[in-house]
C-alpha positions as CSV (number, residue, x, y, z in Angstrom):
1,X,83.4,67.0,110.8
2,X,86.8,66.3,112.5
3,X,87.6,68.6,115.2
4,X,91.0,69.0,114.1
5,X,90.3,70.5,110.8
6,X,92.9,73.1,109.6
7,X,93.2,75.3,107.1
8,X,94.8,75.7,104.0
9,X,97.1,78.8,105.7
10,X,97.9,76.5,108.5
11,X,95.4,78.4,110.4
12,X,93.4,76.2,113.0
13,X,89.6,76.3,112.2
14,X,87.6,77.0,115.0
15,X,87.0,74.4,117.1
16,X,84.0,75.4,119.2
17,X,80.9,74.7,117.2
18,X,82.2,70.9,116.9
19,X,83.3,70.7,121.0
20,X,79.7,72.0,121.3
21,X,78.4,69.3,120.0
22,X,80.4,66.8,121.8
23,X,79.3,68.6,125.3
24,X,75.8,68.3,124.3
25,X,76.2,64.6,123.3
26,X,77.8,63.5,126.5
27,X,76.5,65.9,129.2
28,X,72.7,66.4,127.0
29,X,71.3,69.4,125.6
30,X,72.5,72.7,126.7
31,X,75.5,71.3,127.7
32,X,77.4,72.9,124.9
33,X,76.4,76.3,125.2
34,X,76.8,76.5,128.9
35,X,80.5,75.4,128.8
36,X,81.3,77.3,125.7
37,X,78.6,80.4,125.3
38,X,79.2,82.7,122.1
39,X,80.9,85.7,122.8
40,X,83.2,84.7,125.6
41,X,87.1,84.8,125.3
42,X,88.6,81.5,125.8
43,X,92.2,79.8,125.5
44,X,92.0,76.9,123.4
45,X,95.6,74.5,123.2
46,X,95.9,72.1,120.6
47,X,98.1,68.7,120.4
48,X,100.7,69.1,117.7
49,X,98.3,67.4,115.2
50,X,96.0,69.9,115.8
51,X,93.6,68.7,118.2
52,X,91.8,70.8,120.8
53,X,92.9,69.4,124.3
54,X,92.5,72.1,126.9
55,X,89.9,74.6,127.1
56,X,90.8,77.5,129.5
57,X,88.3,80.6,130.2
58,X,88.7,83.3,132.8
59,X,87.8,82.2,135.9
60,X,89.8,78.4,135.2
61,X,89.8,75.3,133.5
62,X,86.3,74.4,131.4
63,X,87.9,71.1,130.7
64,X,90.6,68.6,128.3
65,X,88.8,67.8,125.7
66,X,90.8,63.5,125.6
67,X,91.7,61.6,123.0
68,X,89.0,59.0,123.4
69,X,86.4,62.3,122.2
70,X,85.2,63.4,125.5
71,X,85.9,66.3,127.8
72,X,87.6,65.4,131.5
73,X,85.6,68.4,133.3
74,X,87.1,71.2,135.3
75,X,86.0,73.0,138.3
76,X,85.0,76.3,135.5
77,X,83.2,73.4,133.8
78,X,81.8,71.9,136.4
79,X,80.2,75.1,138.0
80,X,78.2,76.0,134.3
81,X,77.4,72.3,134.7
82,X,76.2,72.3,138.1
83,X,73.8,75.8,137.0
84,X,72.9,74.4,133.5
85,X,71.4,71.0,133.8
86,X,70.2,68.7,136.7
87,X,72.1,65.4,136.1
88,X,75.6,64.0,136.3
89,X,75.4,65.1,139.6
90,X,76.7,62.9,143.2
91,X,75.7,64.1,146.4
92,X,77.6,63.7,149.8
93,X,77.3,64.8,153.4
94,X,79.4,66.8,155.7
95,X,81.8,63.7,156.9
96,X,83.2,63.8,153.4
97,X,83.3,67.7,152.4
98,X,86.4,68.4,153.2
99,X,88.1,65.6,152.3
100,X,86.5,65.7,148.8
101,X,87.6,69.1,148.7
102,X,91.2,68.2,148.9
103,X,90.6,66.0,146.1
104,X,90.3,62.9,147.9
105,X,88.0,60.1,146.0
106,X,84.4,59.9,147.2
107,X,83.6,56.5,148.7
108,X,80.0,55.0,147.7
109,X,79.5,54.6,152.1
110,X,79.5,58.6,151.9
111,X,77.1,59.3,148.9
112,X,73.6,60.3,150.2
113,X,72.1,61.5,146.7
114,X,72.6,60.3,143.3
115,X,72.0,60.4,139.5
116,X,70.4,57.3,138.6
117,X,71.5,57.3,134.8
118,X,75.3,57.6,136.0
119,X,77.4,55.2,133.9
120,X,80.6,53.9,135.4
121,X,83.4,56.3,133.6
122,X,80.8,59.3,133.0
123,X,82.2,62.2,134.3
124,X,80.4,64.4,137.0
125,X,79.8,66.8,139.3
126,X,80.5,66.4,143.0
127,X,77.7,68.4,145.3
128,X,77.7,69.2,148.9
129,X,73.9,68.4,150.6
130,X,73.6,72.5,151.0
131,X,73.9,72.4,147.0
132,X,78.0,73.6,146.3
133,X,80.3,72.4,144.4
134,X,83.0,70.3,145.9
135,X,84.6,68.4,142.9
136,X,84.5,67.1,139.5
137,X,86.0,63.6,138.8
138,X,84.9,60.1,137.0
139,X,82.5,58.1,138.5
140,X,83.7,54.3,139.2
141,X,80.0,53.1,139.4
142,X,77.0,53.6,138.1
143,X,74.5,55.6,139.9
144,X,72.6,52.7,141.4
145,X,75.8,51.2,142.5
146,X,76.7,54.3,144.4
147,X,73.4,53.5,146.6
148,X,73.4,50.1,147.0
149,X,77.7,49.8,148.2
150,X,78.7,50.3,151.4
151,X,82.4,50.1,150.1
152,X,84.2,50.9,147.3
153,X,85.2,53.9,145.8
154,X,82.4,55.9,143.7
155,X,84.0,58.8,142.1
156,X,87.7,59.4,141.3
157,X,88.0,62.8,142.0
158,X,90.1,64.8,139.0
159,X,89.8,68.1,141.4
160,X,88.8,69.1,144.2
161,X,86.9,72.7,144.8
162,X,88.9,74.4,147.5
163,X,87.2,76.1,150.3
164,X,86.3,79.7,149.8
Protein backbone atom coordinates (compact mmCIF):
# COMPACT_ATOMS: atom_id res chain seq x y z
CA UNK A 1 0.00 0.00 0.00
CA UNK A 2 1.45 3.42 -1.12
CA UNK A 3 0.71 6.14 1.12
CA UNK A 4 -0.10 8.38 -1.56
CA UNK A 5 -2.92 6.61 -2.98
CA UNK A 6 -5.73 8.79 -4.54
CA UNK A 7 -8.80 8.43 -5.70
CA UNK A 8 -10.48 8.14 -8.78
CA UNK A 9 -12.37 11.78 -7.84
CA UNK A 10 -9.02 13.23 -7.19
CA UNK A 11 -9.90 12.83 -3.60
CA UNK A 12 -6.92 11.91 -1.29
CA UNK A 13 -7.47 8.47 0.44
CA UNK A 14 -6.86 8.60 3.92
CA UNK A 15 -3.56 8.45 4.91
CA UNK A 16 -3.61 7.51 8.54
CA UNK A 17 -3.97 3.77 8.74
CA UNK A 18 -0.70 3.50 6.41
CA UNK A 19 1.36 6.46 8.62
CA UNK A 20 0.25 4.14 11.51
CA UNK A 21 2.00 1.62 10.40
CA UNK A 22 5.10 3.36 9.62
CA UNK A 23 5.09 4.90 13.40
CA UNK A 24 4.74 1.47 14.72
CA UNK A 25 7.61 0.13 12.48
CA UNK A 26 10.09 2.81 13.35
CA UNK A 27 9.15 3.86 16.95
CA UNK A 28 7.56 -0.08 17.87
CA UNK A 29 4.18 -1.01 18.74
CA UNK A 30 1.83 1.50 19.98
CA UNK A 31 3.68 3.99 18.35
CA UNK A 32 0.98 4.48 15.78
CA UNK A 33 -1.90 4.83 17.75
CA UNK A 34 -0.46 7.19 20.22
CA UNK A 35 0.71 9.76 17.56
CA UNK A 36 -2.45 9.31 15.49
CA UNK A 37 -5.41 7.91 17.91
CA UNK A 38 -8.91 7.38 16.01
CA UNK A 39 -11.25 9.97 16.58
CA UNK A 40 -9.03 12.98 16.87
CA UNK A 41 -9.09 16.01 14.30
CA UNK A 42 -5.85 16.41 12.57
CA UNK A 43 -4.38 18.59 9.59
CA UNK A 44 -2.72 16.53 7.20
CA UNK A 45 -0.59 18.53 4.01
CA UNK A 46 0.34 16.72 1.22
CA UNK A 47 3.32 17.35 -1.44
CA UNK A 48 1.82 18.08 -4.87
CA UNK A 49 2.11 14.36 -5.72
CA UNK A 50 0.05 13.57 -3.08
CA UNK A 51 2.21 12.50 -0.32
CA UNK A 52 1.43 13.20 3.39
CA UNK A 53 4.30 15.40 4.76
CA UNK A 54 3.09 17.28 7.74
CA UNK A 55 0.90 16.05 10.35
CA UNK A 56 -0.57 18.93 12.50
CA UNK A 57 -3.05 18.27 15.58
CA UNK A 58 -4.28 20.76 18.13
CA UNK A 59 -1.87 21.29 20.54
CA UNK A 60 1.18 21.43 17.51
CA UNK A 61 3.23 19.54 15.22
CA UNK A 62 2.96 15.39 15.51
CA UNK A 63 5.60 15.31 12.96
CA UNK A 64 6.84 15.45 8.74
CA UNK A 65 6.26 12.45 7.69
CA UNK A 66 10.09 12.61 4.89
CA UNK A 67 10.63 11.38 1.78
CA UNK A 68 13.03 8.71 2.90
CA UNK A 69 9.41 6.97 4.72
CA UNK A 70 10.01 8.11 8.19
CA UNK A 71 8.47 10.74 10.38
CA UNK A 72 10.97 13.81 11.72
CA UNK A 73 9.13 14.04 15.24
CA UNK A 74 7.56 17.13 16.70
CA UNK A 75 7.30 18.36 20.17
CA UNK A 76 3.04 17.16 19.91
CA UNK A 77 4.86 13.91 18.83
CA UNK A 78 7.30 13.74 20.99
CA UNK A 79 5.14 14.19 24.18
CA UNK A 80 2.56 10.99 23.15
CA UNK A 81 6.01 9.46 22.49
CA UNK A 82 7.54 10.28 25.77
CA UNK A 83 3.81 8.87 27.61
CA UNK A 84 3.47 5.86 25.15
CA UNK A 85 6.50 3.78 25.11
CA UNK A 86 9.91 3.67 27.16
CA UNK A 87 12.58 3.86 24.39
CA UNK A 88 14.06 6.38 21.89
CA UNK A 89 14.62 8.29 24.81
CA UNK A 90 18.22 10.54 25.75
CA UNK A 91 18.55 11.77 29.16
CA UNK A 92 20.59 14.97 30.32
CA UNK A 93 21.23 16.96 33.45
CA UNK A 94 20.53 20.39 34.50
CA UNK A 95 23.97 22.03 32.87
CA UNK A 96 22.34 21.39 29.52
CA UNK A 97 18.39 22.06 30.11
CA UNK A 98 18.30 25.22 29.00
CA UNK A 99 20.38 25.22 26.34
CA UNK A 100 18.69 22.09 24.89
CA UNK A 101 15.55 23.98 25.26
CA UNK A 102 16.60 26.67 23.02
CA UNK A 103 17.32 24.03 20.58
CA UNK A 104 20.80 23.83 20.91
CA UNK A 105 22.41 20.08 20.01
CA UNK A 106 23.02 17.86 22.97
CA UNK A 107 26.69 16.96 23.29
CA UNK A 108 27.41 13.10 24.31
CA UNK A 109 29.76 14.96 27.60
CA UNK A 110 26.15 16.05 28.85
CA UNK A 111 24.05 12.76 28.47
CA UNK A 112 23.61 11.00 31.77
CA UNK A 113 20.93 8.27 30.59
CA UNK A 114 20.42 6.53 27.50
CA UNK A 115 18.58 4.10 25.18
CA UNK A 116 20.94 1.43 24.38
CA UNK A 117 19.16 0.33 21.04
CA UNK A 118 19.59 4.00 19.68
CA UNK A 119 20.81 3.90 16.12
CA UNK A 120 22.76 6.85 14.72
CA UNK A 121 19.95 8.85 12.61
CA UNK A 122 16.91 7.35 14.75
CA UNK A 123 14.94 10.05 15.88
CA UNK A 124 14.20 10.70 19.66
CA UNK A 125 13.09 12.12 22.51
CA UNK A 126 15.15 14.57 24.60
CA UNK A 127 14.33 14.08 28.59
CA UNK A 128 15.30 16.26 31.50
CA UNK A 129 16.64 13.87 34.71
CA UNK A 130 13.16 15.10 36.60
CA UNK A 131 11.45 13.18 33.53
CA UNK A 132 10.18 16.47 30.97
CA UNK A 133 10.47 16.90 27.81
CA UNK A 134 13.10 19.17 26.51
CA UNK A 135 13.44 18.29 22.76
CA UNK A 136 13.09 16.04 19.91
CA UNK A 137 15.91 15.81 17.26
CA UNK A 138 18.21 12.91 15.48
CA UNK A 139 20.54 11.15 17.25
CA UNK A 140 24.30 11.43 15.71
CA UNK A 141 25.28 8.23 17.66
CA UNK A 142 24.16 5.23 18.75
CA UNK A 143 23.10 4.88 22.23
CA UNK A 144 26.30 3.24 23.50
CA UNK A 145 28.32 5.89 21.83
CA UNK A 146 26.45 8.58 23.67
CA UNK A 147 28.02 6.86 26.93
CA UNK A 148 31.19 6.08 26.09
CA UNK A 149 32.18 10.03 24.21
CA UNK A 150 33.29 12.65 26.12
CA UNK A 151 32.94 14.80 22.88
CA UNK A 152 31.00 15.05 20.12
CA UNK A 153 27.68 15.94 19.43
CA UNK A 154 24.87 13.20 20.33
CA UNK A 155 21.64 14.55 19.18
CA UNK A 156 20.79 17.27 16.56
CA UNK A 157 18.14 18.92 18.09
CA UNK A 158 15.04 19.56 15.37
CA UNK A 159 13.18 21.59 18.36
CA UNK A 160 13.58 22.57 21.34
CA UNK A 161 10.59 22.48 24.24
CA UNK A 162 10.38 25.93 25.47
CA UNK A 163 10.09 26.55 29.11
CA UNK A 164 6.67 26.70 30.56
Amino acid sequence: MTLANQRRDGEMADDIPGLRVVADYQFGRGAGDALLPAGEDRKVTHTTSGRPRQIHVEDGRIGTYAIDGRFRLGLAGGRRLQEAIDGYRVVVGDESEPFVREGRNVFAKFVSDVDGDIRPRDEVIVEHKNGSLLAVGRAELSGAGMEEFETGVAVSVRDGMPEE
